[in-house]
C-alpha positions as CSV (number, residue, x, y, z in Angstrom):
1,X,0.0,0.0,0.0
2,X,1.3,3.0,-1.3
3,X,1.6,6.1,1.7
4,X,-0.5,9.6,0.7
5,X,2.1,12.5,0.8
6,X,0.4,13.7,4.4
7,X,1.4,10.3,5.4
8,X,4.9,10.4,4.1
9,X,5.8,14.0,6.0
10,X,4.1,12.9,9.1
11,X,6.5,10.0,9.4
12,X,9.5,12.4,8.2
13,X,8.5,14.8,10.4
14,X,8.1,12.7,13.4
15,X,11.5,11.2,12.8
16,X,13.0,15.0,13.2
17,X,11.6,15.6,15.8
18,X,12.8,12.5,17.8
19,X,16.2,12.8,16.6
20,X,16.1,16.1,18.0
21,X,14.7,15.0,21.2
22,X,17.6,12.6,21.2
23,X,20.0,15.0,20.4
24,X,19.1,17.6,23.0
25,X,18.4,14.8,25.6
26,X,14.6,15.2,25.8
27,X,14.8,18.9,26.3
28,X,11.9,19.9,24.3
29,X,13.0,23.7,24.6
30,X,16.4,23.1,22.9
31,X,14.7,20.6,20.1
32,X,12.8,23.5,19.5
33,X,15.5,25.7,19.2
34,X,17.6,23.0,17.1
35,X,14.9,22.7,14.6
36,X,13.5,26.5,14.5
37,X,9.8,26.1,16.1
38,X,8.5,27.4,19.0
39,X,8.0,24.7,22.0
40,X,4.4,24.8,21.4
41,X,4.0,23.5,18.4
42,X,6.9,20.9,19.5
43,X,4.8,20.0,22.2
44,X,1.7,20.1,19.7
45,X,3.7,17.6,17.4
46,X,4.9,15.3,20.1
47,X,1.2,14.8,20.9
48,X,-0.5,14.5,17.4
49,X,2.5,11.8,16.5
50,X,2.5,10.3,19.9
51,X,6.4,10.9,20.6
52,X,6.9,10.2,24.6
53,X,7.9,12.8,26.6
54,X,11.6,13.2,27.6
């Protein structure tokens, strides 16, 4: 089954954003930072993606 292009960035997306985590030690404030968003909508993303909390 082929992905939709929604489906496709959500996973790329979610992938940033864990390797971020990872990189910043589950610091959700310097992920942010890292990848240029404010920690609300990291916070927003961790949530619709279900990415665990530090």
């Amino acid at each position: 089954t082929r992905l939709s292009l929604k489906e496709r960035v959500g996973g790329l997306e979610k992938e940033i954003i864990t390797t971020a985590l990872e990189e910043t030690g589950g610091v959700q404030t310097e992920a942010a930072k890292l990848l240029g968003i404010s920690r609300r909508i990291i916070r927003y993303k961790m949530e619709k993606y279900g990415i665990q909390r530090g």
